[in-house]
C-alpha positions in Angstrom: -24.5 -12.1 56.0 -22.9 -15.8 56.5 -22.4 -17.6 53.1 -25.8 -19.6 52.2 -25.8 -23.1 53.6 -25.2 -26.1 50.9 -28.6 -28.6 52.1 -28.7 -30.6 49.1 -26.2 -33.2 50.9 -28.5 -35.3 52.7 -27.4 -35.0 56.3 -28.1 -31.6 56.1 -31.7 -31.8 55.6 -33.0 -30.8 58.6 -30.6 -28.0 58.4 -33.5 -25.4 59.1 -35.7 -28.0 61.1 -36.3 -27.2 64.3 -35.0 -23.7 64.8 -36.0 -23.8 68.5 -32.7 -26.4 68.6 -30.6 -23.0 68.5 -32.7 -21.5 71.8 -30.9 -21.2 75.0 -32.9 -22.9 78.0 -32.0 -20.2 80.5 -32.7 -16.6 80.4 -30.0 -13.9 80.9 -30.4 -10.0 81.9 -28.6 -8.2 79.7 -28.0 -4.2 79.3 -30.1 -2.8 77.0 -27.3 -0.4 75.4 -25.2 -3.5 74.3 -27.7 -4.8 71.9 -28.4 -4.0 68.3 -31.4 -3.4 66.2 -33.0 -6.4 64.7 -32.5 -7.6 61.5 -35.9 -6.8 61.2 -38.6 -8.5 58.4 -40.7 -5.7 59.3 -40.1 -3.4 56.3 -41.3 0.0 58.2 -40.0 -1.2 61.6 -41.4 -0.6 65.0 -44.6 0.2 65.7 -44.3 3.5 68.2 -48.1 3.0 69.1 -47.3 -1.3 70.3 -44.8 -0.1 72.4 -46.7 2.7 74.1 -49.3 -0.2 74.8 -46.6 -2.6 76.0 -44.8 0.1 78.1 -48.5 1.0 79.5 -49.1 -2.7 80.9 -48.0 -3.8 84.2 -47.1 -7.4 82.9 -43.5 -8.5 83.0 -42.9 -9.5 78.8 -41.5 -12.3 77.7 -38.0 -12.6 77.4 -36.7 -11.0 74.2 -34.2 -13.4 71.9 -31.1 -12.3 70.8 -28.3 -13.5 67.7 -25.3 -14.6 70.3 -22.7 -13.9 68.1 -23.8 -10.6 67.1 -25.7 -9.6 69.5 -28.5 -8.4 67.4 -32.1 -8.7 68.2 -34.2 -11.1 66.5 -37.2 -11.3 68.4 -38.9 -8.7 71.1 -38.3 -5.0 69.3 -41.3 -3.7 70.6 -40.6 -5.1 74.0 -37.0 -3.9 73.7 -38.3 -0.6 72.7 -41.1 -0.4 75.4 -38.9 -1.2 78.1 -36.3 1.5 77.1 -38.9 3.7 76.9 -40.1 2.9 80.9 -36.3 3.9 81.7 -35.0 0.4 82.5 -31.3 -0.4 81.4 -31.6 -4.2 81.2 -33.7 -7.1 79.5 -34.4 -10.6 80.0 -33.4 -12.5 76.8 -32.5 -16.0 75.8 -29.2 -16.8 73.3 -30.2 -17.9 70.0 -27.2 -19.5 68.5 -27.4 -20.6 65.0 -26.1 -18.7 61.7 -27.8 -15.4 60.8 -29.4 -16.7 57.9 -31.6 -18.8 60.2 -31.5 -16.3 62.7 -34.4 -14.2 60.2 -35.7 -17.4 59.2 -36.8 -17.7 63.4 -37.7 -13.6 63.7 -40.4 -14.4 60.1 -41.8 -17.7 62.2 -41.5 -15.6 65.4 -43.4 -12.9 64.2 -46.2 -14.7 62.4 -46.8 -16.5 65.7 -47.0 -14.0 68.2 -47.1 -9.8 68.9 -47.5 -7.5 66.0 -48.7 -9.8 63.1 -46.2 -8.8 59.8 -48.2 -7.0 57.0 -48.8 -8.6 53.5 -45.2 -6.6 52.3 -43.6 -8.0 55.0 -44.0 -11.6 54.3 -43.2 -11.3 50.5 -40.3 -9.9 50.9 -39.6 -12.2 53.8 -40.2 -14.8 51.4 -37.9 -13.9 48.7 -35.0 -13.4 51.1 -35.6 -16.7 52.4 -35.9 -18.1 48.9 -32.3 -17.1 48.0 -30.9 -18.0 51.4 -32.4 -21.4 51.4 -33.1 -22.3 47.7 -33.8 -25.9 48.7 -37.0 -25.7 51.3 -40.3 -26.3 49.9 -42.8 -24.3 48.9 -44.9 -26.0 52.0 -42.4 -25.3 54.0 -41.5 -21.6 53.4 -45.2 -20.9 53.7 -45.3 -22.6 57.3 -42.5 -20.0 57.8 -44.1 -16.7 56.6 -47.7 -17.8 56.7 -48.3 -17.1 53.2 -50.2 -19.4 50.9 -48.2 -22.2 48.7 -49.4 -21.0 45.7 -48.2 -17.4 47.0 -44.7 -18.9 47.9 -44.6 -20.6 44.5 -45.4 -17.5 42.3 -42.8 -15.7 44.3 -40.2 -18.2 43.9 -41.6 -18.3 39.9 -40.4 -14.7 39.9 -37.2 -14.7 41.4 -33.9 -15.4 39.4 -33.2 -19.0 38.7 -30.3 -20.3 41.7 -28.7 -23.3 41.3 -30.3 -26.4 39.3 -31.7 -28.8 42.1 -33.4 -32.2 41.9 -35.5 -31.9 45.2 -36.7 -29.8 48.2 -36.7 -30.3 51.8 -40.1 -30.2 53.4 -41.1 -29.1 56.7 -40.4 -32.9 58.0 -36.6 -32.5 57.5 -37.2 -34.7 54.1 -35.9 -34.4 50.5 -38.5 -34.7 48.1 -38.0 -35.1 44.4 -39.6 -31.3 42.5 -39.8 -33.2 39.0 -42.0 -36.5 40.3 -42.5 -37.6 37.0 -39.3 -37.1 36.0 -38.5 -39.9 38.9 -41.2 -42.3 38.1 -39.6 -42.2 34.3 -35.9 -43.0 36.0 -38.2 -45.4 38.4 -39.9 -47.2 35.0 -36.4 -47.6 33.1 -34.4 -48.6 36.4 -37.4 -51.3 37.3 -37.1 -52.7 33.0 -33.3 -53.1 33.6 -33.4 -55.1 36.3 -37.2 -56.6 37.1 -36.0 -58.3 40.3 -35.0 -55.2 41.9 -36.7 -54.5 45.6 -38.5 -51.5 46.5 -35.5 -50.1 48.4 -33.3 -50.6 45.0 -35.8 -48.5 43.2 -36.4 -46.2 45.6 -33.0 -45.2 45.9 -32.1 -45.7 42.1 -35.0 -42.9 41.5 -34.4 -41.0 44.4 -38.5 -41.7 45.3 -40.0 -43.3 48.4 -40.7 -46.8 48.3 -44.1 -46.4 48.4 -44.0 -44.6 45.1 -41.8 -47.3 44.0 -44.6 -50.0 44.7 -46.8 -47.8 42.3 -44.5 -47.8 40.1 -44.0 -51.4 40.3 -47.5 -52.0 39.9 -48.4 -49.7 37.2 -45.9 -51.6 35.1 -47.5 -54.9 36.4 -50.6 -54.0 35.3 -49.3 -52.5 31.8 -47.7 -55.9 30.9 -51.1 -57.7 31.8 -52.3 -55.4 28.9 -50.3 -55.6 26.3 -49.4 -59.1 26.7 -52.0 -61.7 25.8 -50.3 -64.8 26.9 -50.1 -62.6 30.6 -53.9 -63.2 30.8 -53.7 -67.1 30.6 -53.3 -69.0 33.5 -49.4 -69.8 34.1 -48.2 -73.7 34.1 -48.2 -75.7 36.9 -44.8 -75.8 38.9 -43.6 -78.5 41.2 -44.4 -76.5 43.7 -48.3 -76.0 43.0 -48.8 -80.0 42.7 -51.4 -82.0 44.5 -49.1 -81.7 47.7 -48.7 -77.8 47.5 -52.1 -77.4 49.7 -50.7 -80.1 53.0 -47.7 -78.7 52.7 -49.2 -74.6 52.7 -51.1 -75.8 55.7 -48.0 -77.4 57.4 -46.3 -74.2 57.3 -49.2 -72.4 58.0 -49.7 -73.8 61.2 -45.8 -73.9 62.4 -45.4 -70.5 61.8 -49.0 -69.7 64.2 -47.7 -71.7 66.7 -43.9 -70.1 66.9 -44.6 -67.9 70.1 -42.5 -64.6 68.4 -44.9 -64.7 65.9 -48.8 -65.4 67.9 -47.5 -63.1 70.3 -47.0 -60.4 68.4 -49.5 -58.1 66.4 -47.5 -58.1 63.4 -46.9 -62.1 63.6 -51.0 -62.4 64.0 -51.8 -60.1 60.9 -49.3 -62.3 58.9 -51.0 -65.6 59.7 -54.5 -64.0 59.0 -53.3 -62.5 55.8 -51.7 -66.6 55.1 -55.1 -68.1 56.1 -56.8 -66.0 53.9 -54.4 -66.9 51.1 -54.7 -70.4 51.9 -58.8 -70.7 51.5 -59.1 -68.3 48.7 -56.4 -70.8 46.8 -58.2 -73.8 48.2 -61.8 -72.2 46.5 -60.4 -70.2 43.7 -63.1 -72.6 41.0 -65.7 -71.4 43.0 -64.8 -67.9 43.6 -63.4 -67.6 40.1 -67.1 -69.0 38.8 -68.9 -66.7 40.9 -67.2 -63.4 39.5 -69.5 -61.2 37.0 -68.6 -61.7 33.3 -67.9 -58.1 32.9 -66.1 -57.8 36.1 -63.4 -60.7 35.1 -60.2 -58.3 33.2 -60.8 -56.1 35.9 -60.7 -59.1 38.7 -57.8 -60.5 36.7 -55.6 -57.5 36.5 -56.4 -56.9 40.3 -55.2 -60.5 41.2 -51.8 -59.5 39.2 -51.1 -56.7 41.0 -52.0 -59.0 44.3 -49.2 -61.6 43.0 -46.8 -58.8 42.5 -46.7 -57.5 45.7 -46.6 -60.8 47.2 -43.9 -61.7 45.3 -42.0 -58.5 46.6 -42.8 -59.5 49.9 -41.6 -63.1 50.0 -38.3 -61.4 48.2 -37.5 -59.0 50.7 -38.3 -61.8 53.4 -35.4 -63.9 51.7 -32.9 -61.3 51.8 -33.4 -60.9 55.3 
């Protein structure tokens, strides 16, 4: 067998993603004597009675798929087997070249999709040997492959010897994804104390999370300072900024920015300004809205409005470093 491929470096992630890549487009005949027995994940191997049936029908089969550099079969046995068996010397079959590990990882997906479905055995085992050839796919992933269950796939890989310490898994999108999440919120949380400016991106890549989970992060530590912090709950000090002249001068921008054609034109520009316009009224009513809210709805209103600022903090950062 080839040596097992390295995927933790990140440009190999979609190492095994999609196998079909390695398929030739055109179909060859080739003699039936030259080819080799597939590397089979059928633990008993052929089934005599499936190729009787196959050699009984009239149909031409599909074409068969066959390891190019070895010439070993990995997908059409029973066809292989039934035509042989019919007396013809040659087969239609298409090239597959990639390595021979995922050579077996395309006869497992093969053979769950079409043809004699693999028994129970068959895909555990198929499972384990995948495990060990490809320590870094997912759970998800692997059971995609085999058909199994996750929870199966997990159990089995639960059982196996430990390989090689890794920090994440490649799903069956081609992405590495973090096993030990709340290990990377933790490295999220300390990153995000040592520098409280950062942007999403920064964190994201600092904790090796998406930035999506770095906005939860963000805003779980929002809300957590709100909470412990008394002097968070009071209203903060007038700037310059929100003076008497802060509400024209919103409004001027407001309505030079829905005028610029890049920006009414646009989906994108016209959310912006709605979202802006919406900012602008509830800060023109905020007494009124403010008086309106429930008593016992107020902390919760309050920390809700924090998290609001936060993000639109965030935003007007990242639209600076543009």
């Amino acid at each position: 067998m080839s040596t097992v491929p390295d995927l933790a470096n990140e440009d190999r992630a979609d190492h095994f993603l999609p196998l079909q890549r390695y398929i030739s487009e055109h179909c060859v005949w080739l003699p039936i004597e030259s080819l080799l027995p597939a590397d089979s994940p059928r633990l008993n191997g052929e089934s005599t009675e499936h190729v009787r049936l196959i050699a009984e029908l009239d149909d031409e089969p599909q074409p068969i798929v066959v390891h190019q550099q070895s010439m070993r079969v990995i997908d059409g046995m029973h066809r292989l087997r039934a035509r042989a068996e019919r007396g013809d010397t040659t087969i239609r079959a298409r090239y597959f070249t990639g390595s021979e590990n995922e050579a077996f990882l395309f006869a497992v997906q093969s053979n769950t999709k079409h043809g004699l479905p693999l028994t129970r055995e068959d895909r555990r085992a198929a499972a384990e040997r995948i495990i060990k050839a490809f320590p870094t796919m997912s759970d998800r992933a692997l059971s995609k492959f085999t058909g199994l269950a996750q929870q199966t796939v997990a159990r089995i890989r639960q059982q196996l010897p430990p390989t090689r310490p890794g920090t994440s898994r490649i799903g069956v999108d081609g992405r590495a994804r973090p096993v030990n999440p709340k290990e990377n919120r933790r490295i999220a949380e300390e990153y995000l104390q040592e520098n409280p400016h950062a942007s999403l991106r920064e964190i994201a890549r600092a904790a090796n999370i998406s930035p999506s989970t770095a906005q939860d992060v963000r805003r779980r530590a929002t809300l957590k300072r709100a909470s412990a912090d008394p002097q968070a709950r009071q209203p903060p000090a007038l700037s310059a900024v929100d003076g008497p002249d802060s509400g024209p001068e919103q409004l001027r921008h407001l309505e030079l920015l829905a005028r610029d054609p890049s920006v009414r034109h646009t989906d994108t520009g016209r959310m912006l300004v709605q979202w802006l316009r919406l900012t602008a009224a509830v800060s023109k009513n905020h007494s009124v809205i403010v008086n309106s809210v429930p008593e016992h709805c107020t902390a919760i209103a309050a920390r809700a409005m924090r998290v609001c600022m936060a993000n639109l903090e965030e935003f007007a950062t990242e639209l600076e470093q543009r």
